[in-house]
C-alpha positions in Angstrom: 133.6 84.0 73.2 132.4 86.0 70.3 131.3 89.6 70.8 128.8 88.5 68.3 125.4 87.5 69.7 124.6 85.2 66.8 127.7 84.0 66.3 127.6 83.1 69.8 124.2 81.6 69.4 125.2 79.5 66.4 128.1 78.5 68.3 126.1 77.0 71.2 123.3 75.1 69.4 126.4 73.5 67.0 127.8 72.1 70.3 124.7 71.3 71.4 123.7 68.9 68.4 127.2 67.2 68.9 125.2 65.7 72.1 128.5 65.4 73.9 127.7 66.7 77.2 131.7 67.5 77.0 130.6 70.1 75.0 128.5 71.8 78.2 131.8 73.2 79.7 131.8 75.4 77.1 127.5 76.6 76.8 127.1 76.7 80.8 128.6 79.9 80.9 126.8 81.9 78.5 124.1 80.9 80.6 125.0 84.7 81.9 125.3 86.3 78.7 124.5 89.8 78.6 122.0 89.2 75.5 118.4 87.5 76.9 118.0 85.6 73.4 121.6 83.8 74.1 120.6 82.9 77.5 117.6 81.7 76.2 119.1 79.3 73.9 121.7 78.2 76.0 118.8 77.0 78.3 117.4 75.1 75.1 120.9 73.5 74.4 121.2 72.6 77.9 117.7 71.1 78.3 118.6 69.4 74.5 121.7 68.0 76.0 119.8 66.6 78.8 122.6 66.7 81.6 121.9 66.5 84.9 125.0 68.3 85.8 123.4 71.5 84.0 120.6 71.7 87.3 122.5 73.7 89.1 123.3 76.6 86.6 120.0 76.3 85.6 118.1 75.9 89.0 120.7 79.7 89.8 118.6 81.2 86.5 115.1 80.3 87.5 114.2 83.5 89.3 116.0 85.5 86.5 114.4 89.1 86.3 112.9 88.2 82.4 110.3 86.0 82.1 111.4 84.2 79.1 114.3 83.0 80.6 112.5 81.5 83.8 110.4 80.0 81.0 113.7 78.3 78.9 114.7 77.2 82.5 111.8 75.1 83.0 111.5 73.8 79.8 115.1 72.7 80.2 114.7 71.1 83.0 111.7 69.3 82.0 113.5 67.6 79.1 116.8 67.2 81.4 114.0 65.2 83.1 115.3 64.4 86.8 113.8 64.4 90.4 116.3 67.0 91.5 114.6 70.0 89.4 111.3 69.1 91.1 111.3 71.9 93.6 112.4 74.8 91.3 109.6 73.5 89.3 107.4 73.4 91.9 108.1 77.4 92.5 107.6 78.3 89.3 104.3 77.1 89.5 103.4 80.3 91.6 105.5 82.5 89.0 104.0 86.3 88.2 103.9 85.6 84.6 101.5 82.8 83.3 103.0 81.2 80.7 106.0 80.6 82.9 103.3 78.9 85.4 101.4 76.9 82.6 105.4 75.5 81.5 105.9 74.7 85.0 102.4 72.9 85.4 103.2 70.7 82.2 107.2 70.2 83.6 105.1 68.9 86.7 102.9 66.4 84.8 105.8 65.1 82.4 108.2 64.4 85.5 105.3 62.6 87.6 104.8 60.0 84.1 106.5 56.7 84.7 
């Protein structure tokens, strides 16, 4: 729990590219880091983790007020790749911004291949 942002940063991809989803205890909560760049790369470490049990935390950010973290969110939870994200997907096909939309749209189309 750095004050640092990039030490904090560094911190989470690290744990991250351990792949133990042990280590997800420790990123999930800077999912509500006061920095927008942290909170975007926990959603990548989450997303590279590929934990189900990180859909709730994410599916809580996916309305977030900045676009580029409703766009990390989806993109995590395309990779996570499960049926339960589906819905949030689905919502953020309608998003205000477009590139969040066009993520959501390609989320879609990866989760519906066999």
């Amino acid at each position: 729990d750095d004050t640092v942002p990039l030490i904090r940063v560094t911190a989470i991809r690290s744990l991250a590219r351990l792949g133990a989803v042990e280590a997800m205890d420790r990123i999930l909560p800077h999912l509500n880091d006061p920095e927008v760049w942290v909170r975007i790369r926990t959603a990548e470490a989450l997303g590279d983790l590929g934990s189900e049990k990180a859909l709730p935390e994410l599916i809580e950010q996916a309305d977030d007020e900045d676009p580029q973290i409703r766009r990390a969110v989806v993109v995590a939870m395309m990779r996570i790749g499960s049926p339960a994200a589906l819905e949030t997907i689905r919502q953020a096909t309608n998003d205000e911004d477009r590139e969040v939309r066009v993520y959501a749209e390609k989320a879609l189309k990866a989760l519906r291949k066999p």
